[in-house]
C-alpha positions in Angstrom: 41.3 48.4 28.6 39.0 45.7 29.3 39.9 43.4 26.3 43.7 44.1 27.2 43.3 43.0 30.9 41.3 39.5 29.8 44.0 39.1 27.4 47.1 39.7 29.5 44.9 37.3 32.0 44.2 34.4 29.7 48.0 34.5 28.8 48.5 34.0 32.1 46.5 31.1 33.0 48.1 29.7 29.7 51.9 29.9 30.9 50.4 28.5 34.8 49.0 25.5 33.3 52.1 24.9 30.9 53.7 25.0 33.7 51.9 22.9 36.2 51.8 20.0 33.2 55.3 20.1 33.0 55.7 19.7 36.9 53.1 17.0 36.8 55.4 15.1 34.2 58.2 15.6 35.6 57.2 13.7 38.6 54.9 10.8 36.9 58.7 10.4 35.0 60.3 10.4 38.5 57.7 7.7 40.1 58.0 5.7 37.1 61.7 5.6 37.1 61.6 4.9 41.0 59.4 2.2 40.7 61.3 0.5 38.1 64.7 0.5 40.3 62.8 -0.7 43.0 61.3 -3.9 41.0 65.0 -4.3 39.5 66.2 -5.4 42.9 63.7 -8.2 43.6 64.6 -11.4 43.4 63.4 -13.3 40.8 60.0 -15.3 41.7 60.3 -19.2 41.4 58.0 -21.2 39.6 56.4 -24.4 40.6 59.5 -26.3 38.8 62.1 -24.1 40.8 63.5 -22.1 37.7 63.2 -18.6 38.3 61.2 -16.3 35.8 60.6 -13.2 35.4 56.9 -11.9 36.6 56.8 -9.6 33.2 57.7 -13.3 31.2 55.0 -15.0 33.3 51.7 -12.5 32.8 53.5 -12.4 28.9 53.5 -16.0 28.4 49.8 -15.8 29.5 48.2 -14.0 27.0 50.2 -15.9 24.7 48.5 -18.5 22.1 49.9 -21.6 20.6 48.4 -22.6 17.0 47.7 -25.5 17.1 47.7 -27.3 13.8 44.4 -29.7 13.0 45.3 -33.7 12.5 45.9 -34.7 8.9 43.0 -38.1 8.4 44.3 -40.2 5.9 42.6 -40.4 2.3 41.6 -43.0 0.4 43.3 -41.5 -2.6 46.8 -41.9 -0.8 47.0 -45.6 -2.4 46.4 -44.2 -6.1 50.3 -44.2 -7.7 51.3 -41.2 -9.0 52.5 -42.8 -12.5 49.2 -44.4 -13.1 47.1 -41.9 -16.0 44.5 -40.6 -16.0 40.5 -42.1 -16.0 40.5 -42.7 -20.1 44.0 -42.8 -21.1 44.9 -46.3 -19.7 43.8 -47.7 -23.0 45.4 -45.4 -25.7 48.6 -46.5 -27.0 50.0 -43.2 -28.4 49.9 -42.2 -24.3 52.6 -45.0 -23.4 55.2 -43.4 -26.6 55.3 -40.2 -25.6 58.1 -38.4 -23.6 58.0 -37.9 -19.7 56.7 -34.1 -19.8 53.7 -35.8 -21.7 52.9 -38.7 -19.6 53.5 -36.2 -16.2 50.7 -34.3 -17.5 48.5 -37.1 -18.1 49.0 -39.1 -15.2 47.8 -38.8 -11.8 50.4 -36.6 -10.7 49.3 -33.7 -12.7 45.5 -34.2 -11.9 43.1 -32.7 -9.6 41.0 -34.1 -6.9 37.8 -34.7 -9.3 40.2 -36.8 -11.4 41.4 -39.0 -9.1 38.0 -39.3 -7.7 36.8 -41.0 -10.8 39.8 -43.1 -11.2 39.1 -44.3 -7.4 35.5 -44.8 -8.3 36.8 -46.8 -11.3 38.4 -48.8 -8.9 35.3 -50.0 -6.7 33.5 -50.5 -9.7 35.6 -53.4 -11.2 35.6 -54.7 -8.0 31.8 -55.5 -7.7 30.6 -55.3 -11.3 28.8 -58.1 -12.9 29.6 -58.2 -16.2 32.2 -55.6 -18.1 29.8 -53.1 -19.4 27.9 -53.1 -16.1 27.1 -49.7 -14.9 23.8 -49.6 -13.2 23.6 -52.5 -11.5 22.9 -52.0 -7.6 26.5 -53.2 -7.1 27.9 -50.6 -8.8 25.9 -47.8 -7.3 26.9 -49.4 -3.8 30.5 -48.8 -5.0 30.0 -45.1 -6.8 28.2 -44.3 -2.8 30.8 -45.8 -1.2 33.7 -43.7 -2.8 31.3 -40.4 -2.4 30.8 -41.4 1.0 34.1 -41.6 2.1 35.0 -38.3 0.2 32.9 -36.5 2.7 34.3 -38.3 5.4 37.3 -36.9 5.0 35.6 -33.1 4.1 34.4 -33.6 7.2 37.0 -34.4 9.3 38.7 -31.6 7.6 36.4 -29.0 7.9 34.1 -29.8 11.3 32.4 -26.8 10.4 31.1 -28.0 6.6 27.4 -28.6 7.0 26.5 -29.1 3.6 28.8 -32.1 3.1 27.7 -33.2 6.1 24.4 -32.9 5.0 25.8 -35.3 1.5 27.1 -37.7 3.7 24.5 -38.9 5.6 22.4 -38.7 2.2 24.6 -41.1 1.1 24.5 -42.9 3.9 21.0 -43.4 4.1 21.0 -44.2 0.1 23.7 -47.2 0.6 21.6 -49.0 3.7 18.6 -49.2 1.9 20.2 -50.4 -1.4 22.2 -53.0 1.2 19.2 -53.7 3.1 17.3 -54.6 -0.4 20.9 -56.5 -1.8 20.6 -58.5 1.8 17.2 -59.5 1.5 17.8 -60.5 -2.5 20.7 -61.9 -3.0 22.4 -62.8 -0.3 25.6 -64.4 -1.6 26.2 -61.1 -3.6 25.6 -59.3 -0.3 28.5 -60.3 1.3 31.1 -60.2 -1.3 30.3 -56.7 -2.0 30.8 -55.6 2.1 34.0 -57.6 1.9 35.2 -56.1 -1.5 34.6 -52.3 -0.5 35.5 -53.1 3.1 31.9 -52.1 4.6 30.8 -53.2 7.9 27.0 -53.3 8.0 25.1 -53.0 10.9 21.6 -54.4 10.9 18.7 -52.8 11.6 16.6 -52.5 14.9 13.6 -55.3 15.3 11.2 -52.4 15.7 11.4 -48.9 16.3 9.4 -47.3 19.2 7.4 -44.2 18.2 8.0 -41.5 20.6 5.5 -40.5 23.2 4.0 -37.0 23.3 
């Protein structure tokens, strides 16, 4: 008799609190669907232009985020034509008879960014180069750091974030002032024909440098 009583008990307290949730969402239903008429006859709120907008639209367009896209830098590969071939192929005559699919494939147009890099390379080079087979001179490894340089320039730009061609970069940099600062000191004629070939401003030195205090 016990179990029965606890039983008929429990199903009791059961179908009480079935119903008092369905009470208690019946009227959370009702206060929403008051609350709702009563906001639908406000007037719409004005902005600081005048135009009226909706308060929903307003606290919407609030959390709302705008990509916005980074600045394309210009390259220095931009001036390299797209019909010129590839670093080696300039000079082989069986690469100027042969049909457009062909020469597409071995010119520029096809090629990656290391590619291009060596034919922009190639570029600086003849432009400071003492003698045709020169490729060691300290002209031509101001040239090679220039093109690198400017390379990470651009990574850089690019990518803020990239600290290891940072880190190339102002290797490089460092590497090209002291071979400038040596070219200055040795030859000075040569000097400036390079920094107005590769289109480098230099910036001389400090007369001293104070060692800090501590």
């Amino acid at each position: 008799m016990m179990l029965v009583r606890r039983a008929l008990g429990a199903a009791c307290g059961a179908r009480g609190w079935l119903a008092s949730c369905r009470t208690g969402r019946l009227e959370v239903g009702q206060t929403w669907a008051t609350l709702a008429s009563v906001r639908a006859q406000l007037p719409p709120q004005q902005d600081k232009n005048g135009n009226g907008s909706c308060s929903l639209l307003q606290s919407v367009r609030s959390y709302a985020t705008v990509s916005r896209k980074r600045e394309a830098f210009p390259s220095q590969l931009d001036d390299l034509p797209p019909t010129m071939l590839k670093n080696g192929y300039a000079g082989v005559e069986l690469a100027q008879s042969v049909d457009d699919v062909v020469k597409r494939l071995l010119s520029l147009e096809m090629a990656s960014q290391r590619q291009k890099m060596k034919v922009k390379i190639q570029q600086l080079v003849d432009k400071v180069k003492r003698h045709p087979d020169d490729c060691g001179s300290i002209e031509v490894q101001i040239a090679v750091l220039t093109a690198k340089i400017r390379n990470y320039q651009e990574q850089v730009k690019n990518h803020p974030k990239d600290k290891m061609h940072k880190r190339y970069m102002l290797m490089g940099i460092d590497r090209r002032k002291k071979l400038l600062k040596y070219l200055r000191r040795t030859r000075y004629d040569v000097f400036e024909n390079v920094c107005q070939q590769l289109g480098i401003q230099y910036t001389f030195p400090p007369a001293y440098y104070r060692s800090e205090e501590h």
